[in-house]
C-alpha positions in Angstrom: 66.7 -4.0 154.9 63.6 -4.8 152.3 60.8 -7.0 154.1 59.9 -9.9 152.5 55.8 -9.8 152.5 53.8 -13.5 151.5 52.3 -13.0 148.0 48.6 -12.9 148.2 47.6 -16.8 147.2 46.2 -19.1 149.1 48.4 -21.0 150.6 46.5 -22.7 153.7 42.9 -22.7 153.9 40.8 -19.7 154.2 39.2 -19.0 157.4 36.4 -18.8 156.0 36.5 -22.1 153.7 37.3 -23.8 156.9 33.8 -22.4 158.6 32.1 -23.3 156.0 33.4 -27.1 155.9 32.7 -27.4 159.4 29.2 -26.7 159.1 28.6 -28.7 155.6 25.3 -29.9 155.2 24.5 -33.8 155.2 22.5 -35.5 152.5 20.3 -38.1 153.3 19.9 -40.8 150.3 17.0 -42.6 151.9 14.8 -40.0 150.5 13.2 -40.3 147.4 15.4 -39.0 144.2 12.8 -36.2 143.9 12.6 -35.1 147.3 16.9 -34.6 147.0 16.5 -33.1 144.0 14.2 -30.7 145.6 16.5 -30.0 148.7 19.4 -29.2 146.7 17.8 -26.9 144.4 16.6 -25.1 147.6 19.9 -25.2 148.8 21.4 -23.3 146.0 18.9 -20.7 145.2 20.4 -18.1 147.3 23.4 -18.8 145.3 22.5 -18.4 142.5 20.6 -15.6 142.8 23.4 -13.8 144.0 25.7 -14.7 141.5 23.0 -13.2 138.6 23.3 -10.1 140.4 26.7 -9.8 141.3 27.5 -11.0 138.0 24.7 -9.1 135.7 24.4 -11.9 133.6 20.7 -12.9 131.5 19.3 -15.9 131.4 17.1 -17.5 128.4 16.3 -21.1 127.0 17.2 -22.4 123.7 16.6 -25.8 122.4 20.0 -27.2 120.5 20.3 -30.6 118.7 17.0 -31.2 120.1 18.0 -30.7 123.9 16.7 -27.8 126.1 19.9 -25.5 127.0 19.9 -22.4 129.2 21.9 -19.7 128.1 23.9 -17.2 129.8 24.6 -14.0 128.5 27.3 -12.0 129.6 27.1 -8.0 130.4 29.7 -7.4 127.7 29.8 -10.7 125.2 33.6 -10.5 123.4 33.7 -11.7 119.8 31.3 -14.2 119.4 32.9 -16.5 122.2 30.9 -19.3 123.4 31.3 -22.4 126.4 29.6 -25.2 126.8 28.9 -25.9 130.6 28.2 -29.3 131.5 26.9 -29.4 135.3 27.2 -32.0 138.0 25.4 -33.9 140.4 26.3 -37.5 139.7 24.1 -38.0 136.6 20.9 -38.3 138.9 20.9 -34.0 140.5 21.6 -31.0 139.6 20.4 -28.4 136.8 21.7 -25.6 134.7 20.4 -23.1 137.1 21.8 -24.7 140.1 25.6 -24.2 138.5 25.0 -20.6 138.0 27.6 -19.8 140.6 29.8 -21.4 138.6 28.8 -20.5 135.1 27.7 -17.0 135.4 30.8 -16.6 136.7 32.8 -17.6 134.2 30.6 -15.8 131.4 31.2 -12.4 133.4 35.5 -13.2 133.3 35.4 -14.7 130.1 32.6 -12.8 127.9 31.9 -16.0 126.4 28.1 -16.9 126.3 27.3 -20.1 127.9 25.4 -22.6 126.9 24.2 -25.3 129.7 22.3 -28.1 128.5 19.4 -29.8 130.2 21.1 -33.3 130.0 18.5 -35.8 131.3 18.7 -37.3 134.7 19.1 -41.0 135.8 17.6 -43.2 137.0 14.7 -41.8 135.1 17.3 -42.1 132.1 20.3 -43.8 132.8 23.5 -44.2 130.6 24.0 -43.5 127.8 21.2 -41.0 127.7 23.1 -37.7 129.4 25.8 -38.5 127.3 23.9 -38.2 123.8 22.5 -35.2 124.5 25.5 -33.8 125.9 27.3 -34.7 122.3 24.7 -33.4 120.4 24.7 -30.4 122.1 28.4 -30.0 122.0 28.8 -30.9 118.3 26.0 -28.5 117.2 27.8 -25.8 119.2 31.3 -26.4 117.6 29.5 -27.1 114.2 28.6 -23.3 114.3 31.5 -21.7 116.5 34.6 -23.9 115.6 36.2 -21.8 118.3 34.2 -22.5 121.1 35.5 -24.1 124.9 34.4 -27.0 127.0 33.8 -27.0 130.5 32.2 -29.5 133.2 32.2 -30.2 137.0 32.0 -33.9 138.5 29.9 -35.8 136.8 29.5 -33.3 133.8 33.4 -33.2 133.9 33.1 -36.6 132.8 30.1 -36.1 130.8 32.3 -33.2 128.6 35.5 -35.7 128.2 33.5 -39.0 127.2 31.7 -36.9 124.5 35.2 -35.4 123.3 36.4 -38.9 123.3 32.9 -39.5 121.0 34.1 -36.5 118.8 37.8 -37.4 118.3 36.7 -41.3 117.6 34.6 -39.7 114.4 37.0 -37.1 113.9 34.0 -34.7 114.8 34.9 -31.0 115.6 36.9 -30.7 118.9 37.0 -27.4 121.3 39.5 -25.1 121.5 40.0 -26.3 125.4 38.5 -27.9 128.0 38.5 -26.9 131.7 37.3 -29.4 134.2 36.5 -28.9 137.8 36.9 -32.2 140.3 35.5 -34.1 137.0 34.5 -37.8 138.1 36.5 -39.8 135.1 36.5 -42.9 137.1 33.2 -44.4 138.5 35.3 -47.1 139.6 36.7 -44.6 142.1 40.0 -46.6 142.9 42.6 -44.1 144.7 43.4 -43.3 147.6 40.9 -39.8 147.8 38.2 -42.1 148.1 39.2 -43.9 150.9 41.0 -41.0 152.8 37.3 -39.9 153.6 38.5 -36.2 154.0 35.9 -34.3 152.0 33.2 -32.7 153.6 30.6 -32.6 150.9 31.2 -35.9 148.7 31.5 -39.6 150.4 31.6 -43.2 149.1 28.0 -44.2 150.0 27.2 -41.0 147.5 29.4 -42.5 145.1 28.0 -45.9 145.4 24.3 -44.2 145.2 24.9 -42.4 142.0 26.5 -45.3 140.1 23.3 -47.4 140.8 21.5 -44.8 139.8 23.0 -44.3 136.4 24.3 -47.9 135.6 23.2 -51.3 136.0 25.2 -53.8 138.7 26.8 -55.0 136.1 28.4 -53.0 133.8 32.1 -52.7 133.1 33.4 -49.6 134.4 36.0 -49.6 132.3 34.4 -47.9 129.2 35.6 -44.8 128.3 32.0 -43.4 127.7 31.5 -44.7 131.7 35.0 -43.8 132.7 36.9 -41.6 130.3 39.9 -41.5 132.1 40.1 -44.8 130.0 39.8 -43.7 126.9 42.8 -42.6 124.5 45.0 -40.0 124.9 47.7 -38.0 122.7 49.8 -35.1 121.7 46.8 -33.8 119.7 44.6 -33.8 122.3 43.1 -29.8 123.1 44.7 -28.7 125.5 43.3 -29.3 129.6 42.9 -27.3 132.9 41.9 -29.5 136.3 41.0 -28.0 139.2 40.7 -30.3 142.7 41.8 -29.8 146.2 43.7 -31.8 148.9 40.5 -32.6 150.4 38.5 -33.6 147.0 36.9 -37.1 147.2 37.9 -37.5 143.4 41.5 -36.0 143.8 43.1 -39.4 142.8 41.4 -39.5 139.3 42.0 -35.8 138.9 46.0 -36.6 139.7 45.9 -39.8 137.2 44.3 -37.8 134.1 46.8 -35.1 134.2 49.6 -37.8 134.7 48.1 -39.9 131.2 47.6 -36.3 129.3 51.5 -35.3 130.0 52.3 -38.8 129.1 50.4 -38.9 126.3 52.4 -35.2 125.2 49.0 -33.4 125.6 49.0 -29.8 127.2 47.7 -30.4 130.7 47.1 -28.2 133.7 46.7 -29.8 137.6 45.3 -27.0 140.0 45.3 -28.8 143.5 43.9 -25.9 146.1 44.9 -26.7 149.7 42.2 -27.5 152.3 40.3 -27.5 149.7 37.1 -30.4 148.7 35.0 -31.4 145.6 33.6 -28.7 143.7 34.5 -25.9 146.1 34.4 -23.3 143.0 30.3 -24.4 143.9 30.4 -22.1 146.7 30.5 -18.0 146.3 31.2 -17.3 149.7 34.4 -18.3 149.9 37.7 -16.5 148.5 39.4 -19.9 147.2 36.3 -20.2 144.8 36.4 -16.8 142.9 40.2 -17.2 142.7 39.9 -20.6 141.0 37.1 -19.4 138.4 39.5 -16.8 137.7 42.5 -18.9 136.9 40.0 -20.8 135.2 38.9 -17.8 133.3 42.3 -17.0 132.4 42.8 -20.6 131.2 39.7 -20.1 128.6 41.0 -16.5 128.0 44.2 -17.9 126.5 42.1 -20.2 123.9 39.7 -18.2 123.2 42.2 -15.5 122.0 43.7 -17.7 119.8 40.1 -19.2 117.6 
């Protein structure tokens, strides 16, 4: 009689994603934006250092469009391929280098050379500032490799669709495809994620404390260079990968973009990891994260083949 063995996926929560949760650390938003800034590149340096050598990826700075970008060179580029990486940290944190765990990783499984711009940071330069230099980067980039991909976490998730809404409404060069990990499309932040209060490293007051930092009190929400999840949608649209998890603070908007792309007749992709919160790809050491960047990679892969 043949034993049926579970196939190696993830099915519940890693033991070790489940550690790490427990022990996530708190951010305290009393401090001055600098001073957070500060602790969270602290935070990640041990990342990231890892992930350059596990990863054997180079690091050097460019200036594109008139924005400073690092770039990430894989070990073994493949045909010219090239991503832009948009990184998050709701539009007030966060830095090229700080995503490395993310974007070196994807260089290594994809061969693509990465291009991370240095998008400028509210409140110091609130909307629409990121997003300008994030289009400009992004068109430059396309301008040059028509075949190039998209990809953004949280807020640069959002950054990377309100600029390809920018590039459709001109009929401006679009990328091949676009992955987006926990993107935050909807700063009104409306579902039922956001009030479940589930995720260990992304809450409402953080939420509420980013807007204000990027916006003024009274802006509508509603536009699709603020929210893009309100922005238009059809068959022609390149085709999309989300990834999220059951305990993502911004699950609900993930859920509704993939439900208006496959409405819409767009090729859309929902990737919903269990036990799992916002951004987990962020963190190297657990086995949920490589396994998404992989499926992420694969994603990319795909398009890439076909440029």
């Amino acid at each position: 009689m043949t034993k049926n063995h579970p196939s190696p996926t993830f099915a519940l929560i890693s033991p070790e994603a489940e550690a790490f949760a427990a022990d996530a650390p708190k951010r305290d938003l009393s401090q001055p934006v600098d001073d957070i800034r500060a602790m969270s590149r602290k935070e990640s340096e041990q990342g990231c250092a890892f992930m350059i050598e596990k990863t054997r990826v180079s690091l050097s700075e460019q200036t594109i469009a008139g924005v400073q970008c690092t770039v990430i060179a894989p070990p073994e580029p493949r045909g010219g391929r090239k991503l832009v990486y948009l990184f998050g940290g709701g539009f007030t944190l966060g830095s090229p280098f700080e995503d490395l765990p993310i974007s070196a990783s994807l260089a290594a499984k994809t061969g693509a050379v990465v291009i991370a711009p240095h998008y400028p940071l509210a409140p110091e330069h609130p909307y629409p500032a990121a997003l300008d230099a994030c289009t400009a980067v992004i068109s430059s980039v396309l301008a040059e490799t028509p075949g190039a991909c998209l990809c953004g976490e949280s807020a640069g998730g959002n950054l990377a669709l309100a600029a390809l809404h920018r590039l459709r409404a001109t009929r401006g060069p679009q990328p091949k495809a676009l992955a987006m990990l926990s993107p935050f499309v909807d700063l009104l932040n409306p579902g039922d994620s956001g009030r479940a209060g589930q995720d260990p490293f992304l809450n409402q007051p953080e939420i509420e404390f980013f807007r204000s930092c990027y916006l003024p009190q009274d802006t509508d929400l509603t536009q699709s260079g603020i929210s893009p999840i309100y922005g238009p949608f059809d068959a022609d649209f390149p085709p999309v990968f989300l990834t999220s998890g059951t305990r993502d603070h911004l699950l609900s908007g993930c859920v509704r973009l993939d439900h208006l792309l496959r409405r819409a007749g767009a090729d859309s992709t929902l990737r919903i990891w269990e036990g799992m919160w916002h951004v987990f790809e962020f963190y190297p050491n657990i086995p949920e994260a490589d396994a998404s960047l992989t499926e992420i990679a694969g994603f990319l892969n795909r398009h890439f083949a076909r440029a």
